[in-house]
N, C-alpha and C positions, 0 to 999 in steps of 0.2 A: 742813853737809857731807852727799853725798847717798852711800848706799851702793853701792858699784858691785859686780855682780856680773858674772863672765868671762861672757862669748860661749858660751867653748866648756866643753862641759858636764864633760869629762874632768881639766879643768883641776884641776892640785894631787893627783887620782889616781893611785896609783904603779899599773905594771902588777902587781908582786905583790900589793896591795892587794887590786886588781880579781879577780887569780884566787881568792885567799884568798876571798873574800866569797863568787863562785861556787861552789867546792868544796864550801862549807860551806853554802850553800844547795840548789844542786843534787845533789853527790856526783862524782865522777868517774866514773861509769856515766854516768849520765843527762849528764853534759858530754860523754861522748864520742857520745853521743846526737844531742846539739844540734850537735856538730860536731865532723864525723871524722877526726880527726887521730889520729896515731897514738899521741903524747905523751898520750892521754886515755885511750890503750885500755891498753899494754902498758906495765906498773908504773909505771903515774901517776906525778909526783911534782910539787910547786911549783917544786921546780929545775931538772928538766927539763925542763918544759915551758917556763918563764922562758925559755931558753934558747933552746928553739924558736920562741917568740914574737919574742923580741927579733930573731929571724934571717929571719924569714919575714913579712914585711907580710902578708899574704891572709889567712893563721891571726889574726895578734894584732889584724885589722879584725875580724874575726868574732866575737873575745871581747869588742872594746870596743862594740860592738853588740848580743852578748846580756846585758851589764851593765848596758848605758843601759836597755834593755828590762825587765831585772830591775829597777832604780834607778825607774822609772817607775812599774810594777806597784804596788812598796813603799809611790809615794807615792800613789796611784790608791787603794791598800787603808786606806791612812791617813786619807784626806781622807772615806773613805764611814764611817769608823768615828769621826769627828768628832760 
């Protein structure tokens, strides 16, 4: 049996997952930094931004993009410390 692994890279990722892991990587400064939404600047929160994400395609393409980016970097940093 051969192991299959999804296409799409997001696959089985929750969007809170994703923000979670950014905040706490980047910080909500530096997220509103990366991308200027307003939910990053004025009293951050996971739920409200959730919220904003979920409602707004253009925003929640933005985050699943500087994820994959961060998710890449991780494993880029990982492979050179092998």
């Amino acid at each position: 049996m051969t192991d299959h692994k999804p296409k799409d890279p997001l696959h089985g990722i929750t969007l809170e997952a994703m923000l979670a892991w950014l905040v706490e990587h980047y910080g909500w400064e530096a997220m509103g930094r990366r991308i200027d939404i307003r939910c990053f600047h004025n009293s951050p929160s996971i739920s409200s931004s959730l919220q904003f994400l979920r409602r707004t395609p253009w925003a929640r393409a933005k985050v699943e993009r500087l994820y994959l980016r961060l998710v890449k970097s991780v494993r880029t940093e990982g492979k050179e410390r092998s």
